[in-house]
N, C-alpha and C positions, 0 to 999 in steps of 0.2 A: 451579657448573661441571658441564659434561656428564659423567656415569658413564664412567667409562674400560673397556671392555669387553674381554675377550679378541681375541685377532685368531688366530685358526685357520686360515686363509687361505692360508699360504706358499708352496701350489702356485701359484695364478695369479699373486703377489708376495712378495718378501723389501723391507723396511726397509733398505738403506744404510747397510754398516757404518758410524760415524763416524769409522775410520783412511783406510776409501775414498774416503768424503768430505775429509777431509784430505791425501791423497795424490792428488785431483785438484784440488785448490781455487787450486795455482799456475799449471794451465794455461786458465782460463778470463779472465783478462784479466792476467796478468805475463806470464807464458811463453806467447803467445797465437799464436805466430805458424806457418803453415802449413807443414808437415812436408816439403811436398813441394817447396818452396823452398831448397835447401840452399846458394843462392847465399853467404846471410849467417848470420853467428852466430844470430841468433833464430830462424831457420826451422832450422838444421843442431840446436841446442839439443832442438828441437821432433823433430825427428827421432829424435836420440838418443832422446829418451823413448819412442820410438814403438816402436822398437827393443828397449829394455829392457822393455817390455811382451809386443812378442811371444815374446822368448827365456823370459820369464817362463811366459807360458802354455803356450811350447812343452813345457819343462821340466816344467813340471805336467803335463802329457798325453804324454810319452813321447815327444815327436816332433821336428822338424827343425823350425826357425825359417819355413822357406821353403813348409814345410805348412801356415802356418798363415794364411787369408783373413781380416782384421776384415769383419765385414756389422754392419748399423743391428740383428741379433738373428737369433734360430733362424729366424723366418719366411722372412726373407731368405738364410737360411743354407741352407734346405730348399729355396727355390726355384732358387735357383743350383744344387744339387746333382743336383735333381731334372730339371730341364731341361736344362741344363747338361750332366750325361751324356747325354741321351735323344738331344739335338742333335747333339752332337759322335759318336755311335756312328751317327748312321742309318743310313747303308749297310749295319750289322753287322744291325739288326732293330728291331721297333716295338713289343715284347712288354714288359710292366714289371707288377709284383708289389710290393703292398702289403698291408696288412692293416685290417679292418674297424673296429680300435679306437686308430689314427691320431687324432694331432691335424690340424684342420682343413687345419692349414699343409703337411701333406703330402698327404694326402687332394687336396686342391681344385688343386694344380699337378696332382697325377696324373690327374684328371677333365678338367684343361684339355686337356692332352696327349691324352687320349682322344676330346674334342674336335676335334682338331687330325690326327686317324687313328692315332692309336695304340691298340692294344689293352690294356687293363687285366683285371688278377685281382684282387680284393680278396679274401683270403683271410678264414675265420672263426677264432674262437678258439676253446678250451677251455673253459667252465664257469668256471674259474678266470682265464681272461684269457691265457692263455699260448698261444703258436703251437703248433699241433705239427709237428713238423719235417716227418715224413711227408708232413704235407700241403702244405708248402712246397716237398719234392722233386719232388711229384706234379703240381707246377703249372710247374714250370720248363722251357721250353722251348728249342729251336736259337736262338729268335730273340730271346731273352728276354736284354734289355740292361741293367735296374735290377731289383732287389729294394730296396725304403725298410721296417723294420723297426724302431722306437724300441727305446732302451735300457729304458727304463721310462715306465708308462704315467703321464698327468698327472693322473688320475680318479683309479685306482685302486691306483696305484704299482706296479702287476705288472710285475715284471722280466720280461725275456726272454733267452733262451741267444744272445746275442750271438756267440758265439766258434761255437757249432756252426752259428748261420745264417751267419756269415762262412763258415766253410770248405765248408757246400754250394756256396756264391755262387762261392767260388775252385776250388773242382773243374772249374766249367763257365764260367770266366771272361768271372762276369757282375759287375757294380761291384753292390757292398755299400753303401748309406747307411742311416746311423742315427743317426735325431731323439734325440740326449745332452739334451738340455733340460735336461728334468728331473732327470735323475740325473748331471748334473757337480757337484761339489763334493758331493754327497751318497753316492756310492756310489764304490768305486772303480773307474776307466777302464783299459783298456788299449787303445786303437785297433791302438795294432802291433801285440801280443799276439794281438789279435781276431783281425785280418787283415782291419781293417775298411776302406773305400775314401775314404768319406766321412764325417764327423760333425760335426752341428751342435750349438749352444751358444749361448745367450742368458746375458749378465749379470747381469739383473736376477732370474734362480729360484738366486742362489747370494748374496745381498746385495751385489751389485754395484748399480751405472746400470743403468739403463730406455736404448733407445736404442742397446743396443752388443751384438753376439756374435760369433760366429767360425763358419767351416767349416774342418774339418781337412780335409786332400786328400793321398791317397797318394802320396807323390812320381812321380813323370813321366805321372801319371793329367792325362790332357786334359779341361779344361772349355771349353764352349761360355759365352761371357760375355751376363749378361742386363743387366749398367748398361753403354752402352757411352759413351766418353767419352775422358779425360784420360789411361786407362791405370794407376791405381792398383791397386795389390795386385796386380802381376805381369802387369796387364793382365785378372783376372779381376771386378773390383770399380770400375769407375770412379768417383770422385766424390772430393771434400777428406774425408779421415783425422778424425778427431776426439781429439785428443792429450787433452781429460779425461776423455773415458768409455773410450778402450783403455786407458790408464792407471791407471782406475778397477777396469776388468775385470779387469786382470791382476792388482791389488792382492788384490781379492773373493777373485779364484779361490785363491789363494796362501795366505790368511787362511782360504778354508773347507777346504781340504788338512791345516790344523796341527791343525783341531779335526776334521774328518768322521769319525775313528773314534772320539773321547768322544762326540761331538755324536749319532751314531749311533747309540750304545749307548745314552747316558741318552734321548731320545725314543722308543729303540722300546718301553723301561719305560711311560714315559708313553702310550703311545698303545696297550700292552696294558691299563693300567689304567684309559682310557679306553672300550675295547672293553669290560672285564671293568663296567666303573659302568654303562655302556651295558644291558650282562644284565642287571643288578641291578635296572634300575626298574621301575617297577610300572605295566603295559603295560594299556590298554584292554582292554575284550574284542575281539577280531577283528582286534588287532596285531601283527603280530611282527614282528620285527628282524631282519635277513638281510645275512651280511655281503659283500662286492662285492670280486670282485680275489681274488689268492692270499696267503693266510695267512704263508706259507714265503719265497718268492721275492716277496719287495717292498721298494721304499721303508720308510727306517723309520720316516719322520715319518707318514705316511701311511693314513687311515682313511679308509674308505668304507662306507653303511651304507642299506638300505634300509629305510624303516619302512613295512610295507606294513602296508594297511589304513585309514591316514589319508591326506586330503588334502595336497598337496605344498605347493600353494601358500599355504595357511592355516598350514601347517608351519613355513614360511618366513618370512610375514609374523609369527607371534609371537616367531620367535629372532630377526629381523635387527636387535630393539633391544637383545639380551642378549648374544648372540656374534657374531662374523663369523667366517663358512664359508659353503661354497656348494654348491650340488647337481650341478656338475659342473666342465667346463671353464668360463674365462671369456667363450670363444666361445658355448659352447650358453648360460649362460646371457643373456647377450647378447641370443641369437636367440629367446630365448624358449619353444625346442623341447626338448624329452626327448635327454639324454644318449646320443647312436648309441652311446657307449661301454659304459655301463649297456644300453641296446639289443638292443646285439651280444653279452652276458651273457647274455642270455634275459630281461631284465627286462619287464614291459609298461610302456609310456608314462603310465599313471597312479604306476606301482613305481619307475619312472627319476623322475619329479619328486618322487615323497617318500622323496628320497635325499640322504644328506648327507655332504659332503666334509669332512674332517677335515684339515688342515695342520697340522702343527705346526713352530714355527721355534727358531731358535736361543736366543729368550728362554722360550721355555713353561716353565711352573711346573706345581706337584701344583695350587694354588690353581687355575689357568684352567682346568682338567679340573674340580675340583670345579666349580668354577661353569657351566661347560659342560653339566655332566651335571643340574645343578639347572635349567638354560633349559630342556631338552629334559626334563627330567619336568614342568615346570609349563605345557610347549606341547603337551604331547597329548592332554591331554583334552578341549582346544580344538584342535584340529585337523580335529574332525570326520570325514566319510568321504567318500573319495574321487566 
């Protein structure tokens, strides 16, 4: 039988609880029938479920039932939110503000739009990954409609002050959105708290379905609809509901709320003791280890790590039979290019590919770190130079 290897991974995916998996397993062919039928018992059935799902997430996120969008995931979440105000404000202005260490999914609607005549800022970060605010006020203009700022980054897990980019945004009422991704069920949220406009959320980075997420939307906040159709989800989402994966989702979300402050605590142990085994090896001449993101303000499952000096790709290719982890997102890796995230760090494109993402999930052990830290001592001598 094939070696079962660690799976470090968790950013780009989580595993399926098996309560979530059981808690959709009656709507994929018993309970199967279309929500938005509520002619007869089986469609009205279908609905109810649908229903106790949203109220479920609502509840988990602080919010109003009617806040809350299903989308096929964040991407879809980001693009409705993204367009969607740009569209629905044009007369107000064509200005919009993002920042350099975005995920794709926000980045490339905001390019489109730019595209399209609108004007873009992508602002820089910090050294540590974090916005500064300053420079966020320094960019805000009359005409300036969107600011998209993530809660946490998906590379390097650097939080961001949420709540003080919401209240610039709301001083000069411009609509707030922020890519939650990553940091729902792992961090704690407060949208209304924030004073945030919009946030998205995908299922499948909290052990939910692949296939399912949500956008929050501030009540009486206007969207511009990007699926048009049937009229689902209030008229901002057209298409047939999918009763096992919102089902699924709201289970996840629900499940990772009961654990996210142990779940918390004992990972960021693990993932300093992985940092700390990381120091400890015994480093080529011309190596060193440099670590990515901020220390303080992160994700706790979350490690990120450059090993400069050695080649990335040879780096890569000896750990991908011992552990799984990745050197960035699963878009850059994907595409095959150096991490804009690491990038936008000050990293070079040889330093961004010999970098390594560390996930850890709800199952991690001392044992996967140990064995972890054993792949990456016995891949660097063989890694050669860049």
């Amino acid at each position: 039988m094939p070696q079962t290897i660690p799976y470090l991974d968790h950013n780009a995916t989580t595993p399926c609880d098996p309560q979530v998996v059981a808690a959709m397993a009656p709507y994929w062919s018993q309970q199967f029938a279309n929500p938005s039928q509520r002619g007869h018992r089986p469609g009205l059935a279908a609905a109810v479920a649908v229903d106790h799902a949203r109220q479920t997430v609502a509840d988990a996120l602080g919010v109003t039932p009617s806040q809350v969008i299903f989308t096929s995931g964040a991407t879809e979440a980001n693009n409705l939110a993204i367009k969607g105000i740009c569209e629905q404000r044009l007369p107000q202005g064509r200005h919009l503000v993002t920042v350099a260490t975005e995920h794709a999914a926000v980045l490339e609607p905001c390019r489109y739009l730019e595209r399209l005549g609108f004007t873009l800022t992508v602002l820089p970060v910090q050294p540590d990954g974090r916005l500064a605010l300053d420079a966020l006020a320094a960019a805000l203009r009359p005409d300036t409609v969107l600011v998209s700022v993530m809660a946490a980054n998906n590379e390097i897990g650097t939080l961001q002050d949420t709540a003080a980019i919401a209240a610039l945004c709301r001083q000069r009422g411009i609509a707030y959105h922020c890519d939650a991704a990553q940091a729902c069920g792992h961090v704690p949220l407060d949208p209304t708290g924030w004073g945030v406009d919009l946030l998205s959320l995908s299922g499948h980075k909290f052990y939910g379905p692949k296939g399912v997420g949500a956008l929050v939307a501030r009540p009486g906040l206007a969207l511009a609809p990007q699926l048009h159709g049937g009229g689902q989800e209030g008229g901002y989402r057209s298409g047939s509901l999918s009763p096992p994966l919102i089902v699924g989702l709201a289970k996840a979300l629900a499940l990772a709320l009961e654990d996210q402050q142990s779940r918390g605590q004992r990972l960021r142990v693990l993932r300093e003791k992985l940092w700390q085994g990381l120091n400890g090896l015994k480093l080529p001449a011309g190596v060193e280890l440099l670590r990515n993101g901020c220390p303080t303000h992160s994700l706790p499952h979350t490690l990120n790590v450059t090993v400069a000096g050695v080649d990335g790709a040879r780096l890569h290719s000896r750990l991908r039979r011992r552990v799984a982890l990745s050197s960035g997102s699963s878009c850059s890796s994907a595409s095959g290019k150096p991490s804009h995230v690491l990038r936008a760090l000050g990293r070079s494109p040889a330093e961004a590919a010999a970098s390594l993402r560390f996930g850890l999930g709800r199952g991690a052990t001392a044992a996967d770190i140990d064995q972890a830290l054993a792949a990456v001592q016995e891949a660097l001598p063989l890694a050669g130079v860049p």
